[in-house]
N, C-alpha and C positions, 0 to 999 in steps of 0.2 A: 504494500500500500504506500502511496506516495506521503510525504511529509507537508504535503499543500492541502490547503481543504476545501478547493474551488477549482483544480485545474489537473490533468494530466494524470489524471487516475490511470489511464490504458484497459480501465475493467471491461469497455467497450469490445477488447478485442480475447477479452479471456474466453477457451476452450474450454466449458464445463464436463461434455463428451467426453473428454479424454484427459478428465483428472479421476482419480480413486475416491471413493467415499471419505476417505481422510483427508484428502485435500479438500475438498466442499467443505468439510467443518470446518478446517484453517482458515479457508478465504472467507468462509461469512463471519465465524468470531473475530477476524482482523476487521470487515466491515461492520458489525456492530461494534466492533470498539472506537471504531475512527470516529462511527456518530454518540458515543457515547451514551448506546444506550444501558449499559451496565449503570453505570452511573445515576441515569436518571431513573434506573429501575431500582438500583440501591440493590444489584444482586451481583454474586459472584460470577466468574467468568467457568467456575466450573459449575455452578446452577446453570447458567444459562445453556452447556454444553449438552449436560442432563436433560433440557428441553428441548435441545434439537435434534438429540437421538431417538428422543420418542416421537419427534414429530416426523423422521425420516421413517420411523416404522409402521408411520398410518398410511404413508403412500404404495398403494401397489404397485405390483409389476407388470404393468401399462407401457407400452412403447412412447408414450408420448407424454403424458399427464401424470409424472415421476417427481421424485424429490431433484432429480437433475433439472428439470424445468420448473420447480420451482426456485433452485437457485439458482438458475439463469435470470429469473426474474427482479431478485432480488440486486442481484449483480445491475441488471441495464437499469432496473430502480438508482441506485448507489451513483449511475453515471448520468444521469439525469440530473440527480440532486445536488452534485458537485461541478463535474463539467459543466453542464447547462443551466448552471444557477440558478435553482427552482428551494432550496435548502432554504433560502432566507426569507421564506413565508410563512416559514412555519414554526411552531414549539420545538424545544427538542423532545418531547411527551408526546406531541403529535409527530415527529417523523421516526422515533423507538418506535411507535402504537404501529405506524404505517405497514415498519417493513418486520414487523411481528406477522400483522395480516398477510405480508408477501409472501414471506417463507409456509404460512400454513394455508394457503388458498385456498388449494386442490387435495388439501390432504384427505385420503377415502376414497380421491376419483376412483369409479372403474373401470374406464377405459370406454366407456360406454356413454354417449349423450344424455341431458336430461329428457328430450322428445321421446327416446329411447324408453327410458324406465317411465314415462306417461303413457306410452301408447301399451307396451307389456303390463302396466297397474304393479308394478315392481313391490318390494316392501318400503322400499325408498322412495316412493312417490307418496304412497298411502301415506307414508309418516308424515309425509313434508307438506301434502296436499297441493300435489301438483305442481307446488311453488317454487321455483330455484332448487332443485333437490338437490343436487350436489354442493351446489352452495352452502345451501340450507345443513349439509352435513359437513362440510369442513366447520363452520363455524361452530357446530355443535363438540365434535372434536377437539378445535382449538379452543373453546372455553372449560375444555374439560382439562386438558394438558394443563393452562395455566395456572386452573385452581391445584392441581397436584402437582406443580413444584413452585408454589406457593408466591407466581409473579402476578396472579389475579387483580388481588389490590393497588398491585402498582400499574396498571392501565387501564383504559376506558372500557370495558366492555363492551358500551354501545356502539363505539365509535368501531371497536374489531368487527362486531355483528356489520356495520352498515361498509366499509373498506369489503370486505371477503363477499357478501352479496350482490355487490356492486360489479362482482366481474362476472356476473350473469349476461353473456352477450344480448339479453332482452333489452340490456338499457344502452348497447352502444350508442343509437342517434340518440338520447338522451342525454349523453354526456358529450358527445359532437355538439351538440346545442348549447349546452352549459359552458364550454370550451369560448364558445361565438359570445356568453354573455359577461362572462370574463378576462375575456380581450377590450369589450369595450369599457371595464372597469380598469384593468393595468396600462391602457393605452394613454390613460389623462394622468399618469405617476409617470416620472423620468425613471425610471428603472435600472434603464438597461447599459445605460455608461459604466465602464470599470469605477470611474473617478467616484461613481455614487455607492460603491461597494462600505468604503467607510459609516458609513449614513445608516446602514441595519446590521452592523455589527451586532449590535443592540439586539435585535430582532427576538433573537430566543431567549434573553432572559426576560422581557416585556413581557411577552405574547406564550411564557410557562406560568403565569397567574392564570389563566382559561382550563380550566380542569377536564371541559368536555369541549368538543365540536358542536356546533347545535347545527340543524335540520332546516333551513329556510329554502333558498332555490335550488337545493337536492330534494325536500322532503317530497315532491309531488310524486317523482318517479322511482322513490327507495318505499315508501307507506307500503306498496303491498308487499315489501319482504318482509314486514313484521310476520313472525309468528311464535308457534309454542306451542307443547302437546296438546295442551287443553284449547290451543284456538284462540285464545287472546296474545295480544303482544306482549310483547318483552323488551320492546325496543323503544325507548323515549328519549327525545333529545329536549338539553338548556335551548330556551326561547331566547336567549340573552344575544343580542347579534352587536356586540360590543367591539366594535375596531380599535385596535390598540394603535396609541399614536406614530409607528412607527411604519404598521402595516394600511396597506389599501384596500386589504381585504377580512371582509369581518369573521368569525366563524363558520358561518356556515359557506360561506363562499369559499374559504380553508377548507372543508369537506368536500365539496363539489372538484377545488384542485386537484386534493389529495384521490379521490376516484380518478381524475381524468388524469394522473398521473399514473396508477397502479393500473390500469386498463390500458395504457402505452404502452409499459414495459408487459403485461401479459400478451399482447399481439405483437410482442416486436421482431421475430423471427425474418420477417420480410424485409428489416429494414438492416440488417445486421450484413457484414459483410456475406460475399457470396456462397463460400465455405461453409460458413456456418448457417448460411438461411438454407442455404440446398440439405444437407445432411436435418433439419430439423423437418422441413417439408416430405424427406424419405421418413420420417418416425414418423409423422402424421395420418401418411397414405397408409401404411400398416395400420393402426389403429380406426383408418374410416375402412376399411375391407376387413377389417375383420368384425365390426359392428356391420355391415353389410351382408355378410354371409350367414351372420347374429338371425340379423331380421330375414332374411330369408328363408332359414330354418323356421321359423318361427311364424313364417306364412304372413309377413308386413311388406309391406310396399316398401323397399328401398329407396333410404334416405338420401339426398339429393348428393353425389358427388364419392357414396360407397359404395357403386356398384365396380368390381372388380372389371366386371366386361365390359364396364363403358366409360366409363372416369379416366380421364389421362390429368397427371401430375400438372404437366404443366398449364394445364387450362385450369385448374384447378388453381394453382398458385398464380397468373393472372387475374383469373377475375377476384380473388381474395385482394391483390393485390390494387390491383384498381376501381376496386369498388368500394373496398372497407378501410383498403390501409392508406392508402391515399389520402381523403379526403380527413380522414384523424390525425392522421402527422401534419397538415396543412392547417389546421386547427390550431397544434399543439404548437408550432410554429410562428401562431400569431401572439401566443404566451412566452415561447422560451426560443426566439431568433435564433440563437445556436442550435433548433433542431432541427435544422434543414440540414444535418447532413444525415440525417435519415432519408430526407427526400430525394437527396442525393443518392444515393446507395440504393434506394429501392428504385429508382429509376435505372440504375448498373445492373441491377439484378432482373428487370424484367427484358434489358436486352440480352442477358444469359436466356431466361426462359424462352420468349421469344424461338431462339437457337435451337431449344430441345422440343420445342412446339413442331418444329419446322424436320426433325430429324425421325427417320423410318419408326423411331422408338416409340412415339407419343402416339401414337395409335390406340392403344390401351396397354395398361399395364399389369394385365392377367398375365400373358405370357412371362415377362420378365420375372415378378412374385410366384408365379405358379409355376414357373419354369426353370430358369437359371438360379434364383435363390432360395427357392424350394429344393433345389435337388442338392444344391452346394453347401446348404446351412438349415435345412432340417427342419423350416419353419411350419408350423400347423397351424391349422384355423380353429382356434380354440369355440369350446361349444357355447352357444346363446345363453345369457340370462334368460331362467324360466321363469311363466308366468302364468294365470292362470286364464289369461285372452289374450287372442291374436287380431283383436282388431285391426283393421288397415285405416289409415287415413289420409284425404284426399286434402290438395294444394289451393288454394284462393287461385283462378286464373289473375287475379288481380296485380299478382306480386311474382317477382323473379326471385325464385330460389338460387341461390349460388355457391358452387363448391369449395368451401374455403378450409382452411387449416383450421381454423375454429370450428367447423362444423357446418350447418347450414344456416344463411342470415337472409332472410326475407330484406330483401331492399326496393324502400318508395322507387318507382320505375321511371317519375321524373328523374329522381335524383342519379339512376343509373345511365339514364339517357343522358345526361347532359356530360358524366363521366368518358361515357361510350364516343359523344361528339368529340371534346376535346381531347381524345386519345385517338382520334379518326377509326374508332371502332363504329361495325351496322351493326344497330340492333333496333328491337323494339322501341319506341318513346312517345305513347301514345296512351298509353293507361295512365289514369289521377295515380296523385301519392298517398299512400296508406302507413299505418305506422307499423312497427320493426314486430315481428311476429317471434315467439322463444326458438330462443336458439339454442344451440350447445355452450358449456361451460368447454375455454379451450386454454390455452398456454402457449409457451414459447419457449427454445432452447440452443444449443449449438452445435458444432463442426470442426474437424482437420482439416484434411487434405480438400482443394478446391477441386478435385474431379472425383473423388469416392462418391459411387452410389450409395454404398453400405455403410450405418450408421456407425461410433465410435461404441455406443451402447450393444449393436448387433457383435462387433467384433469380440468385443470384449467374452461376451456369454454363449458366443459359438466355440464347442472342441472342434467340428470340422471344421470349418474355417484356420482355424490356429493351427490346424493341421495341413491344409492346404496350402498356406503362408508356406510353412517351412519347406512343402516342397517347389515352391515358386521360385525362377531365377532371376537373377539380379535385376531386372528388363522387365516393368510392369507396363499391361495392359490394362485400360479401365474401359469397363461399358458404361457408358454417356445414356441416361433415359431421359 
């Protein structure tokens, strides 16, 4: 970790694929130390270690939605906060609370969508009611963790409950809009000069008298995540919308950042170099085919973008790319200037894809998974979540489903269209706009080598493959999909 606490982290460009479960603990206790959250938690360094072993034990063994993405997360969080000077908005109570939420987001995923265990009636939906069900169950999790190694008391819990639900891709354009309402609030502050850096020094011992984040131009679109066994909420926020004299921004607009800041760094694979966005895009495609072969056992209508025989990668990470990740960095951009070089880089990477669009390979990617890395590494199609109905359910003609890393995201067809024009992409642009229908709970993670198809996670837990390595000659071939 650098000795600066605003510039030249490099975490940007850290491989979490290809560190060891021991180094993940190193690199996050080094970043929670840097921000001092031990400190403001008033716990040990070896408490807190105790806490993240259990919380790497809630995550399953999911290609995608792992403890490795969630501290990738955490990681592009930490470079956000520092590089892109986003840190000095906040408490340091709220930015310990934030990247507590980071690390435990996904914990419980099953590799399985939340539309998923709705349409099967899962026990995970039943519990949740239908609501953000994976959500719904890390934060049940993560409040269990805290109160058993006893850091409960020292953070908000309302505020962990509303961060963790909040990366429910149902509120993406929710928080795209919130992003546009906060721009027109930090646009009328000089902000953005080094020279002004002096001037919020200040910032986090002010703005550590706010105990909670309160609920103002978040709470419209967080209210239906409250819940609780018994069906009432649990979740209540301070009315107090008290701007401390140093910030522009009151609490609850501090809550609305602090989401549209953990909702960046969870979709941010696309925006990360090409290495590493390619190799997380390969863990993805695994986990939407094999929820797709899920639902087809299972006699459901396959989910938009997992059918093995007809889904190609790269159309798949285009339109994520140009429809979802686009227009949120473009946003985020109008908050933190220096985050165009995400825009930058995801524009690099969609003329890699582009490439692989355009190559015999993208045809589908049956053959390839069913074929070449099926035979060479042993991969099975594990069996469906049971359930007790196979209902199918049918699409809103209204709305374009699109196949993204995250899942499936129902996007207003204005707003695709006007994408689609300025990318000189044809499509549709003729249906009104409608609002964002549930989506999947998704993530984001890393990469080596700029030409491996095969993930650092796949190599790692294949014996054939580390078998095959060794007898491979000095002179490597890669197959490009």
């Amino acid at each position: 970790m650098t000795e600066q606490d605003d510039i030249n982290t490099n975490a940007i460009e850290l491989n979490v694929l290809d560190c060891t479960m021991t180094d993940l603990y190193g690199y996050l206790l080094g970043i929670f130390s840097k921000l001092e959250v031990f400190d403001t938690f008033k716990i040990s360094t070896c408490q807190f270690l105790d806490f993240l072993i259990d919380v790497q034990r809630t995550y399953q063994n999911t290609p995608y939605h792992s403890f490795y993405h969630a501290t990738d997360v955490v990681i592009v969080l930490y470079y956000i906060m520092l590089d892109l000077k986003s840190k000095k908005y906040f408490s340091d109570k709220e930015i310990a609370t934030l990247f507590i939420a980071a690390i435990c987001h996904d914990a419980g995923h099953t590799g399985y969508n939340n539309d998923y265990h709705v349409k099967l009636k899962t026990e995970l939906a039943i519990r949740y009611n239908n609501v953000s069900v994976l959500e719904s169950l890390s934060v049940e999790i993560t409040l269990g963790l805290l109160q058993k190694h006893q850091i409960i008391n020292s953070v908000e819990p309302d505020l962990v409950k509303s961060l963790i639900l909040a990366t429910d891709m149902t509120f993406h354009y929710d928080l795209l809009s919130e992003a546009g309402v906060l721009e027109d609030i930090v646009s009328t502050v000089n902000l953005w000069d080094d020279d002004e850096q002096d001037s919020f020094s200040e910032m986090g011992e002010s703005l550590a008298v706010s105990e909670t984040l309160s609920m103002s131009v978040h709470q419209q679109h967080l209210s239906s995540l409250s819940y609780s066994n018994s069906g009432s909420s649990v979740i209540q926020y301070n009315d107090e919308n008290i701007k401390s004299p140093q910030s522009p921004l009151d609490q609850s607009q501090r809550l609305s950042f602090a989401c549209i800041l953990l909702h960046a760094a969870d979709i941010s694979n696309t925006v990360r170099s090409w290495p590493i966005s390619k190799q997380w895009s390969d863990l993805i495609v695994q986990e939407f085919f094999r929820q797709g072969d899920a639902e087809k056992l299972a006699g459901l209508q396959v989910s938009p973008g997992m059918d093995r025989d007809l889904a190609t990668q790269a159309s798949i990470s285009l339109k994520f790319g140009d429809f979802v990740v686009k227009p949120y960095f473009e946003a985020l951009t109008g908050l933190l200037p220096k985050a165009q070089v995400f825009l930058d880089t995801l524009q690099d990477n969609r003329e890699e894809w582009l490439k692989l669009k355009a190559s015999p390979f993208s045809t589908s990617i049956t053959n390839y998974f069913n074929g070449y890395l099926a035979s060479r590494f042993s991969i099975a199609t594990p069996a469906p979540i049971t359930s007790s109905t196979t209902t199918t359910t049918t699409s809103s003609s209204k709305i374009r489903k699109v196949n993204v890393p995250a899942g499936t995201v129902a996007i207003p067809l204005t707003h695709a269209a006007a994408v689609a024009a300025s990318s000189g992409a044809v499509d549709n642009a003729t249906v009104k706009p409608m609002p964002i229908l549930r989506t999947s709970s998704h993530s984001s993670l890393l990469i080596s080598s700029p030409h491996t198809s095969v993930s650092s996670e796949l190599r790692r837990n294949s014996a054939d493959l580390r078998k095959e390595r060794s007898r491979m000659p000095t002179k490597q071939h890669h197959l490009h999909i």
